[in-house]
C-alpha positions as CSV (number, residue, x, y, z in Angstrom):
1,X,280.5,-148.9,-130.9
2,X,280.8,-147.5,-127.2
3,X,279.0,-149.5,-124.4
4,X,275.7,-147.7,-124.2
5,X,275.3,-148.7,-127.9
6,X,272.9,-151.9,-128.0
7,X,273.9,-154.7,-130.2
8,X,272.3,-155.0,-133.9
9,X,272.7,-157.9,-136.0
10,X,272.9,-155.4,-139.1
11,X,272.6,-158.6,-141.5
12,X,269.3,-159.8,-140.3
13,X,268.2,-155.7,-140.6
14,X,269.8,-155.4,-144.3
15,X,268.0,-158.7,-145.3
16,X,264.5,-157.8,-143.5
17,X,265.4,-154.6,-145.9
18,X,265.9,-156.9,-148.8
19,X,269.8,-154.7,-149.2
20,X,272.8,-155.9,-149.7
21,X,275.6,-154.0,-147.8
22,X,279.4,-154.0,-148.2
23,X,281.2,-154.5,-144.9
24,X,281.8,-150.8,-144.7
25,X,278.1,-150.1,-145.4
26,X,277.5,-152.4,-142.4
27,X,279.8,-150.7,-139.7
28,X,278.5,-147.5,-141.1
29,X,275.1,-148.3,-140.5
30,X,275.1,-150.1,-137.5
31,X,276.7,-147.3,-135.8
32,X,274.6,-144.5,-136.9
33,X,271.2,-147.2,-135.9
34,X,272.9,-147.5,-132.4
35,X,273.0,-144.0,-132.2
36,X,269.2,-143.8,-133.1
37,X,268.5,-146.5,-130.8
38,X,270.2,-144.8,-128.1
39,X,268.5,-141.4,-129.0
40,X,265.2,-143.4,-128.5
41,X,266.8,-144.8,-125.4
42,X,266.8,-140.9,-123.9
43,X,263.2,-139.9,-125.3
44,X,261.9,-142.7,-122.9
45,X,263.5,-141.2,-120.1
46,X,261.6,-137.9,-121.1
47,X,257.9,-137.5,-118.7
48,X,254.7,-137.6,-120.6
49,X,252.7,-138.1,-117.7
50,X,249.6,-135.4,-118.7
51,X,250.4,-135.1,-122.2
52,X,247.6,-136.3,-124.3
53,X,248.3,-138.6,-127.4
54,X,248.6,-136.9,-130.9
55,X,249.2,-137.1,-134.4
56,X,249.9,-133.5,-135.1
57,X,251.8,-130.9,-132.9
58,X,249.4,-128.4,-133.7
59,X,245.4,-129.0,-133.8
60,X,244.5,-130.2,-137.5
61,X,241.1,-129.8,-139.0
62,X,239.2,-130.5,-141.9
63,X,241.9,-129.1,-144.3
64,X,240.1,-130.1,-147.8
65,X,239.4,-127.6,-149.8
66,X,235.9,-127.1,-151.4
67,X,235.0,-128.9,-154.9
68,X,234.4,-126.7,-157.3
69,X,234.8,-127.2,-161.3
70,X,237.0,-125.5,-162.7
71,X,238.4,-125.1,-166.6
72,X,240.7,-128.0,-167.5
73,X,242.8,-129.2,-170.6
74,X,241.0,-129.3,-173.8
75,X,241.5,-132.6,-175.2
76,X,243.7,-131.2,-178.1
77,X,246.1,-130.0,-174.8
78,X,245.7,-133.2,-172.7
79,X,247.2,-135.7,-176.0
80,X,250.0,-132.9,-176.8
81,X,252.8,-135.0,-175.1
82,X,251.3,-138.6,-176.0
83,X,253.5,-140.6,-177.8
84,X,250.9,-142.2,-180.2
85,X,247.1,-141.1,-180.6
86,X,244.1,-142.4,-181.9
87,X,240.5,-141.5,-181.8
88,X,241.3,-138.8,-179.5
89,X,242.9,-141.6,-176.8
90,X,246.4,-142.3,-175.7
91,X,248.0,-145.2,-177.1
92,X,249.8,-148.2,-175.1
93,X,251.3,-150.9,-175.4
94,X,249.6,-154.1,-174.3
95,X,250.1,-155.2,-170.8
96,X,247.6,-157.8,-170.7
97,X,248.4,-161.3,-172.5
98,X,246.3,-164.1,-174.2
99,X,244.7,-167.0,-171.5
C-alpha cells in the first residue's frame, strides 16, 4: 500500500463478513479496498452544490405493468417436473417436526 492508501484492519472486515481469508486473500483484498476507499476519497472532492438527491440517473415512473389474466399451466403441465404427486399436489418431505 502507497501512502494515500488508508489503513484497514482487513481481519475485523473478513470477520464482520463472517470469511475466512488466507494471508494472500488478505493483502489482495486490502489493497484493492484501499483503492476503493481512495476512489471514494476523490468522489468527495467532486461539487454537488445544486445537484438534487436521487435514486435513479434518469426520471423513473410507475413502471408496473397492467394486471391482466392471462392463460397459465394446466395442472397436468404445472406437476410435469414434480418428483412425487398426489391428488393433483406436489409432494414433500416433512419440514415440520412433532412438539
Amino acid at each position: 500500500m502507497d501512502e494515500d492508501s488508508p489503513k484497514i484492519d482487513i481481519d475485523y472486515v473478513a470477520k464482520l463478513a463472517r470469511i475466512e481469508l488466507t494471508d494472500d486473500e488478505k493483502t489482495k483484498f486490502s489493497s484493492q479496498l484501499g483503492d476503493i476507499l481512495k476512489y471514494f476519497k476523490k468522489l468527495n472532492e467532486v461539487d454537488v452544490s445544486g445537484v438534487e438527491p436521487m435514486a435513479h440517473a434518469f426520471p423513473v415512473y410507475n413502471v408496473w405493468q397492467e394486471d391482466t389474466p392471462e392463460p397459465g399451466f394446466t395442472t397436468e403441465e404445472a406437476l410435469l417436473n414434480s418428483p412425487a404427486i398426489r391428488n393433483n399436489h406436489v409432494v414433500v418431505p416433512k419440514v415440520v417436526g412433532d412438539a
